[in-house]
C-alpha positions in Angstrom: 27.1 1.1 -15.9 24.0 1.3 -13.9 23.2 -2.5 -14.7 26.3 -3.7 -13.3 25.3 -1.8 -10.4 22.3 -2.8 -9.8 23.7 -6.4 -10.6 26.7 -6.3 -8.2 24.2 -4.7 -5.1 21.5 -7.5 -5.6 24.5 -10.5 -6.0 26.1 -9.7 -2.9 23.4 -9.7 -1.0 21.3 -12.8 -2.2 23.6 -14.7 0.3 22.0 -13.0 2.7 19.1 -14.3 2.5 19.8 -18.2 3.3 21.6 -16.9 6.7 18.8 -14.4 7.4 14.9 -14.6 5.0 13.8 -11.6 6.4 16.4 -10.0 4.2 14.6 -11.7 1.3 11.4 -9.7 1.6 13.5 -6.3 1.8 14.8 -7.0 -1.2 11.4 -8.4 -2.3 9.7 -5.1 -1.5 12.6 -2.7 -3.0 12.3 -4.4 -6.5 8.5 -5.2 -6.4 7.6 -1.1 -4.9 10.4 0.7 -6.4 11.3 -0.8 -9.6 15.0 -0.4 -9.8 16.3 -2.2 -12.6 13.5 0.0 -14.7 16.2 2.9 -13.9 18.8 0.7 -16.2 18.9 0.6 -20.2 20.8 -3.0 -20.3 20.1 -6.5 -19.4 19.3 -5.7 -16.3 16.0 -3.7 -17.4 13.9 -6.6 -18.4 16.2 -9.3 -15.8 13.6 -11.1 -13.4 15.1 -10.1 -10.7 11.2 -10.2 -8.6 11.4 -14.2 -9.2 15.1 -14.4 -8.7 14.7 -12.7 -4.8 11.3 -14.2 -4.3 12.4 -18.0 -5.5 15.5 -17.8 -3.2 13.7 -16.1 -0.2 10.7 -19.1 -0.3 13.5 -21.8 -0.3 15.0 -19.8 2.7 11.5 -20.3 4.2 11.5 -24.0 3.8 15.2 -24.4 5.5 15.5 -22.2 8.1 14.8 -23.3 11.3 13.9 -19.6 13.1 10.1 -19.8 14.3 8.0 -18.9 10.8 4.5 -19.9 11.8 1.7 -18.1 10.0 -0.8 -16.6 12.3 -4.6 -17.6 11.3 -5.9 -14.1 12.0 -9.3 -12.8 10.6 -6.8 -11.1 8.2 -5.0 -13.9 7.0 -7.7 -15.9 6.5 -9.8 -13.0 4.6 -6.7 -12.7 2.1 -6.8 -16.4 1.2 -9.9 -16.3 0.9 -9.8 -13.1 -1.3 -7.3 -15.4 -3.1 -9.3 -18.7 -3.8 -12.0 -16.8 -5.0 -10.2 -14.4 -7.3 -9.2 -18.3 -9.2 -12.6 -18.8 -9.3 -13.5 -15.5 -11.3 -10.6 -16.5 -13.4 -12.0 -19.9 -14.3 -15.4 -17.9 -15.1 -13.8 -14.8 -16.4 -15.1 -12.9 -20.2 -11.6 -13.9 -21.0 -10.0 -16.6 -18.5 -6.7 -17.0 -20.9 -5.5 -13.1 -21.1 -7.2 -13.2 -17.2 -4.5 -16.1 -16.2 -1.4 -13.5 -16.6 -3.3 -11.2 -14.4 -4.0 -13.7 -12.2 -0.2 -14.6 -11.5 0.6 -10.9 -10.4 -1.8 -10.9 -8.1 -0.9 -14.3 -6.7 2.5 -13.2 -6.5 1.9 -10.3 -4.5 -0.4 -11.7 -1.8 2.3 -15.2 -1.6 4.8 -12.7 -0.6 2.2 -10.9 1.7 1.8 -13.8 3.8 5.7 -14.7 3.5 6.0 -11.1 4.7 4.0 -12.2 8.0 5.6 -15.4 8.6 8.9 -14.0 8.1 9.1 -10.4 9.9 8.8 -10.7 13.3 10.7 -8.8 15.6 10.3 -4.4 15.9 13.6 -3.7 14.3 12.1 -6.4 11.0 9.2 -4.6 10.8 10.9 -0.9 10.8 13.2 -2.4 8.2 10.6 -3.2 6.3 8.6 0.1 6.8 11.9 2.0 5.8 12.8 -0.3 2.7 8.8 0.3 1.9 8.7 4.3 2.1 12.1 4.9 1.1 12.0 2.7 -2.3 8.8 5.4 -3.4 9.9 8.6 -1.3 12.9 8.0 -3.9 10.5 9.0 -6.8 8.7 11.5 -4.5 11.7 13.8 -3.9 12.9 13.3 -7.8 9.0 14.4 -8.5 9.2 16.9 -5.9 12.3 18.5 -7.4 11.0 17.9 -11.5 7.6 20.1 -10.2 9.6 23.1 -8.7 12.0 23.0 -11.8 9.6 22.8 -14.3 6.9 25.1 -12.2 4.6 22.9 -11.6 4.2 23.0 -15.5 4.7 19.1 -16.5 3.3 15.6 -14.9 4.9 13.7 -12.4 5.3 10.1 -13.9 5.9 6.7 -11.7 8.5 4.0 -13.2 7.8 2.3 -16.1 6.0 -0.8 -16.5 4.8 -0.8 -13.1 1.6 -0.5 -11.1 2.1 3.3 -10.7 3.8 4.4 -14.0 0.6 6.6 -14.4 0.6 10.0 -12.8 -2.8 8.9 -10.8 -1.5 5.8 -9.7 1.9 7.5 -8.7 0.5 10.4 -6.8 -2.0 8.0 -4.5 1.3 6.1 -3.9 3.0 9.2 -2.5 -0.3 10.1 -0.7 -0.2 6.2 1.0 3.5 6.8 2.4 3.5 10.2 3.8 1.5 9.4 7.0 4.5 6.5 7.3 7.1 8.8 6.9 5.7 11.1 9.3 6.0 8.1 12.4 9.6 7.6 10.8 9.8 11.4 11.4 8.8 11.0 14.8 10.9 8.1 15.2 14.3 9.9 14.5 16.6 11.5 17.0 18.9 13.0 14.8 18.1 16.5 13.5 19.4 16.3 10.4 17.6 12.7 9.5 14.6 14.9 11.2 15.3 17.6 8.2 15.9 15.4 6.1 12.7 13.1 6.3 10.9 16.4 7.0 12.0 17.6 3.5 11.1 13.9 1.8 7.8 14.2 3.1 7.2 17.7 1.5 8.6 16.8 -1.7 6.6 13.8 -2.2 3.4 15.8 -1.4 4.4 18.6 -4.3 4.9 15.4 -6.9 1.7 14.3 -5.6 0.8 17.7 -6.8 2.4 17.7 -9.9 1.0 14.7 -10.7 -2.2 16.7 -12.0 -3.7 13.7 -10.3 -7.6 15.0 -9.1 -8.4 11.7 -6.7 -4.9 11.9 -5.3 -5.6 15.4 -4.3 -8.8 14.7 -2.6 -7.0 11.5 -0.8 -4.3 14.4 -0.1 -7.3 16.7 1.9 -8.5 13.6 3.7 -5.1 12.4 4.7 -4.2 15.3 6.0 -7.3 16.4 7.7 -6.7 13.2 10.0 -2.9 13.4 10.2 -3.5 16.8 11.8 -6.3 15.4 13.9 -3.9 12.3 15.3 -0.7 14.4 15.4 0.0 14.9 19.4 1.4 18.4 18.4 -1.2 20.0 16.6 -0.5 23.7 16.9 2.9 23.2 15.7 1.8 20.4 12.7 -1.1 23.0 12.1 1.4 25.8 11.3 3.7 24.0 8.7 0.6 22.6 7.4 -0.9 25.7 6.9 2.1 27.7 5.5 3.1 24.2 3.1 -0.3 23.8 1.4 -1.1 27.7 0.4 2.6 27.7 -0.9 2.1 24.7 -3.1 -1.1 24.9 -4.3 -0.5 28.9 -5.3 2.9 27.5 -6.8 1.5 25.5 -8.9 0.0 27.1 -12.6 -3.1 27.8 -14.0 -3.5 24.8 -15.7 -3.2 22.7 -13.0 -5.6 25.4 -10.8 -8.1 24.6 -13.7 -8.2 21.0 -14.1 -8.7 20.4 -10.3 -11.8 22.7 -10.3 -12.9 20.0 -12.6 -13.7 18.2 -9.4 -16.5 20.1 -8.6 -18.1 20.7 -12.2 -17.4 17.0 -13.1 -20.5 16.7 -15.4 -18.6 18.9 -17.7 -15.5 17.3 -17.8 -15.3 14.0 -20.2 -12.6 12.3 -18.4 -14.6 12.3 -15.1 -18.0 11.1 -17.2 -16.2 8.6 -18.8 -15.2 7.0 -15.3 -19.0 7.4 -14.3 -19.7 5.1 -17.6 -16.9 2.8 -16.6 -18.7 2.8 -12.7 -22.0 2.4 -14.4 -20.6 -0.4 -16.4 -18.3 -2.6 -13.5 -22.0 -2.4 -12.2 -23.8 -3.9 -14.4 -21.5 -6.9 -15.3 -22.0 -7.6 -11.2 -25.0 -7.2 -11.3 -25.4 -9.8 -14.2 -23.0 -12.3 -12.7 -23.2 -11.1 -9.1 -20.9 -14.1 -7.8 -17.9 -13.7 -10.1 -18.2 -10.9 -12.5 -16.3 -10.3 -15.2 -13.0 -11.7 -14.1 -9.6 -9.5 -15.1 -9.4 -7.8 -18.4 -13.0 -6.7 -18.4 -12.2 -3.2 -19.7 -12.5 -4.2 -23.3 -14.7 -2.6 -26.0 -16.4 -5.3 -26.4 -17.6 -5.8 -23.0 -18.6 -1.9 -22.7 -20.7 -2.8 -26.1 -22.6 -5.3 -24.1 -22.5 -3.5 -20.4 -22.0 0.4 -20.5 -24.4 3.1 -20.9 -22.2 4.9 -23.3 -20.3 1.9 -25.4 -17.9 3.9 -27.0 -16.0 5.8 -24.1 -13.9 2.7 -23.1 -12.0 2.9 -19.8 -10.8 1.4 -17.2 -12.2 1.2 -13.8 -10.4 4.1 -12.2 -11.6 3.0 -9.0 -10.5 0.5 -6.6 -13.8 -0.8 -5.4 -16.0 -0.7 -9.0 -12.6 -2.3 -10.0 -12.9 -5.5 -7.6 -17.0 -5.6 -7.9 -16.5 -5.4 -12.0 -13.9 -8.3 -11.9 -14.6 -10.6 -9.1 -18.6 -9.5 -8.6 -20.4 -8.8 -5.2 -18.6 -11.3 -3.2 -15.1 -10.3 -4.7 -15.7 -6.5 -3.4 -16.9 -7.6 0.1 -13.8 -9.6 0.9 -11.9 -6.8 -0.2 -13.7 -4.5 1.7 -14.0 -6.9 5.0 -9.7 -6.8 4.4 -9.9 -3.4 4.7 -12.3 -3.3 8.2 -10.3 -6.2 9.6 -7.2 -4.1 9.5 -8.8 -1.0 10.6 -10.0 -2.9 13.3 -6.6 -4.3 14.4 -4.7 -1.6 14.1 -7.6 0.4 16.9 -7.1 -2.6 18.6 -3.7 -1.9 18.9 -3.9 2.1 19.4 -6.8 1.2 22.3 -4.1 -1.7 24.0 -0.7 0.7 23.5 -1.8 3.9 24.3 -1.3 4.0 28.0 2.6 1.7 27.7 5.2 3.6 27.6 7.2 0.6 26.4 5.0 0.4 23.4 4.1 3.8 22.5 5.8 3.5 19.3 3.5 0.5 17.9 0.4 2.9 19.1 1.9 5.7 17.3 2.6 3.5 13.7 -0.9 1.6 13.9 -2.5 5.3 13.9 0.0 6.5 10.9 -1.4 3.0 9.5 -5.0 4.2 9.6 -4.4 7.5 8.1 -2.5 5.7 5.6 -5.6 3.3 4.6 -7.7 6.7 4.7 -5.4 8.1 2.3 -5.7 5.1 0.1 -9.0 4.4 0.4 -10.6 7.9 -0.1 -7.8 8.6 -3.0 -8.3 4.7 -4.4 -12.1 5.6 -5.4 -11.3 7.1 -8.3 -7.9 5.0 -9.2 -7.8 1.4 -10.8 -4.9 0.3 -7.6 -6.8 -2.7 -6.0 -3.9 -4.9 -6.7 -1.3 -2.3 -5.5 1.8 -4.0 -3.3 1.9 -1.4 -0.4 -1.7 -1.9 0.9 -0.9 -5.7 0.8 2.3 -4.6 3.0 0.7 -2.3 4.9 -2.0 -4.9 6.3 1.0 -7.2 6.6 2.7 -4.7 9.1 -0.6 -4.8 11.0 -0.6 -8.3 11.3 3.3 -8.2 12.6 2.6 -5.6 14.3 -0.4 -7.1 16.8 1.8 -10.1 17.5 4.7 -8.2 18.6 2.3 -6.4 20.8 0.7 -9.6 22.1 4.1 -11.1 22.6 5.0 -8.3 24.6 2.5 -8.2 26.8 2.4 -11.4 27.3 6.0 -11.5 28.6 4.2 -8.6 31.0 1.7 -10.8 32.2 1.4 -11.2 36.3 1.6 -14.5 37.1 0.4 -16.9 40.3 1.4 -19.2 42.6 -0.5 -22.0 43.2 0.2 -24.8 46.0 3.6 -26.9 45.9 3.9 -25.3 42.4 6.6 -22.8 40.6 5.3 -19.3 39.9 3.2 -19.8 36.1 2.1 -16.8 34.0 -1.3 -16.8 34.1 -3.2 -18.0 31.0 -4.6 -15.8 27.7 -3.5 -12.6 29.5 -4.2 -11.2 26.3 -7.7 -10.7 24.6 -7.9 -12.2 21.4 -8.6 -9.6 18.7 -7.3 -11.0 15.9 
């Protein structure tokens, strides 16, 4: 039943898509970030539905005639060239054939990054796409959320199988990633029961975060909250639930769990947390060894520890994004990836610095600071999680991008203008610095 569900809701609205491509990358994003079809036990399970959307919404591209430029930002151009160079590593990857499949993902997911960009382009696209985005994982947050307070806290939290965050860590820093968006769509709402409602999501999602047993999500948890409190315009009254929600969860939760996060600060005890040293210490030394390209993908083989890690036998994988990118794509892989990251930090203060005084654009001020806690989230949670090819902080710089031009279009239409001799009234030229 649930496959012919799931089939009839995606038929009827691939037609869609040829009238309107933004509609594309919705449906993109829903089956890419929350997995549906892995809900179903038919045909529809293992139906590539991610080709089906994504072949249908590039055609769309190609045909339609709405304005679909791609801005050359700093961004853009740091992703593509994040791109090229991750098919170079392949070429000189450990193991370039079993790297190949690998590579395809990833090529997949930062296409349909930049599609995203060309594609979304007006405020109501871009919240479309931010409530397609949080919604398709606050769906596993509240039905984590719920599993932890009916089970007492006393089983993992699991993401949907056979995807990027099937594994309680990887699902819990995706949860941690999306709260500081739902909190602007909190903001956003008029309606006191959506209010409630997205109030209630939020919670949830931060208890299956919890019930995750997930040790680097709770730390991204402290830092993300730390600065959500610290950019939230009503701190007294954020400080409050914060301080009554986080007591109440963290005594709810039992023993167990109380013991494996003390782990965290007697880590040289703990073999799980030495064995991600050995896997640092090892994504290390294969940089340092080939410090253009690394290893490529797939170098977290037993073989490759033989050769590269301090202790050959404790075989895992990165469990951090950035040893993750410097093991696999070497030196120059991991500072494109982290020049990505500083670009969008950048842009999205850029925007914070240009909106925060415009009442007209207080809400893109408002989202480019959720944005920021969101990359904190991530990036402080992501040190000890193997997520560097993860779709939302792909989507999440994409919404930056969309999100400056909308600005600069808007001010742009604001710009004074002058009159010069004999001559109609002209705006006047590049009212708008360039800080792309």
């Amino acid at each position: 039943m649930r496959d012919i569900v799931l089939t009839l809701i995606i038929v009827s609205l691939l037609p869609l898509i040829f009238r309107r491509p933004h509609i594309g990358i919705m449906m993109w994003v829903w089956i890419s970030v929350m997995n549906p079809h892995r809900l179903t036990y038919g045909f529809a399970f293992s139906f590539p539905w991610a080709m089906l959307i994504g072949g249908i919404t590039l055609f769309s591209l190609v045909m339609t005639k709405q304005p679909k430029s791609l801005p050359m930002t700093p961004i853009v151009k740091t992703v593509i060239a994040f791109a090229l160079w991750m098919c170079v590593t392949t070429a000189a990857a450990f193991l370039p054939e079993q790297s190949l499949e690998m590579l395809e993902k990833v090529m997949k997911i930062l296409l349909m990054t930049l599609v995203t960009i060309m594609l979304v382009r007006t405020k109501d696209q871009l919240h479309m796409l931010l409530y397609v985005m949080c919604g398709s994982l606050a769906f596993y947050g509240v039905k984590g959320g719920l599993f932890t307070i009916r089970s007492g806290g006393g089983e993992r939290v699991w993401g949907p199988p056979d995807s990027f965050i099937y594994g309680n860590n990887e699902v819990a820093l995706a949860f941690v990633t999306i709260i500081p968006l739902m909190y602007y769509i909190l903001r956003r709402q008029t309606n006191v029961w959506l209010r409630w409602g997205v109030l209630i999501a939020m919670l949830l999602c931060g208890l299956s975060a919890l019930g995750s047993y997930s040790r680097g999500a709770l730390i991204g948890i402290a830092a993300m909250v730390i600065v959500l409190w610290l950019r939230s315009p009503r701190k007294l009254k954020s400080g409050l639930v914060m301080a009554i929600a986080i007591p109440f969860a963290i005594n709810f939760m039992p023993a167990k769990w109380t013991e494996r996060m003390d782990t965290i600060t007697t880590y040289k005890e703990d073999a799980s947390a030495m064995g991600r040293v050995n896997a640092w210490v090892m994504a290390f030394n294969v940089a340092k060894d080939d410090p253009l390209t690394g290893g490529g993908y797939i170098t977290w083989t037993p073989a490759i520890f033989a050769m590269y890690a301090p202790d050959p036998t404790d075989v895992h994988v990165a469990h951090s994004i950035y040893f993750q990118v410097m093991g696999e794509h070497g030196f120059v892989g991991l500072a494109l990836y982290l020049l990505l990251a500083f670009l969008t930090w950048r842009r999205a203060a850029w925007i914070r610095r240009t909106c925060k005084q415009r009442e007209d654009l207080a809400w893109a001020a408002e989202l480019a600071s959720m944005i920021q806690v969101s990359l904190i989230g991530f990036g402080v949670g992501g040190a000890f999680l193997s997520l560097a090819y993860f779709d939302i902080p792909y989507y999440v710089m994409a919404m930056v991008v969309i999100l400056g031009r909308i600005v600069e279009e808007t001010i742009a239409k604001d710009a004074p203008v002058v009159k010069r001799a004999g001559a109609p009234l002209t705006p006047l030229r590049n009212p708008v610095p360039n800080y792309h």
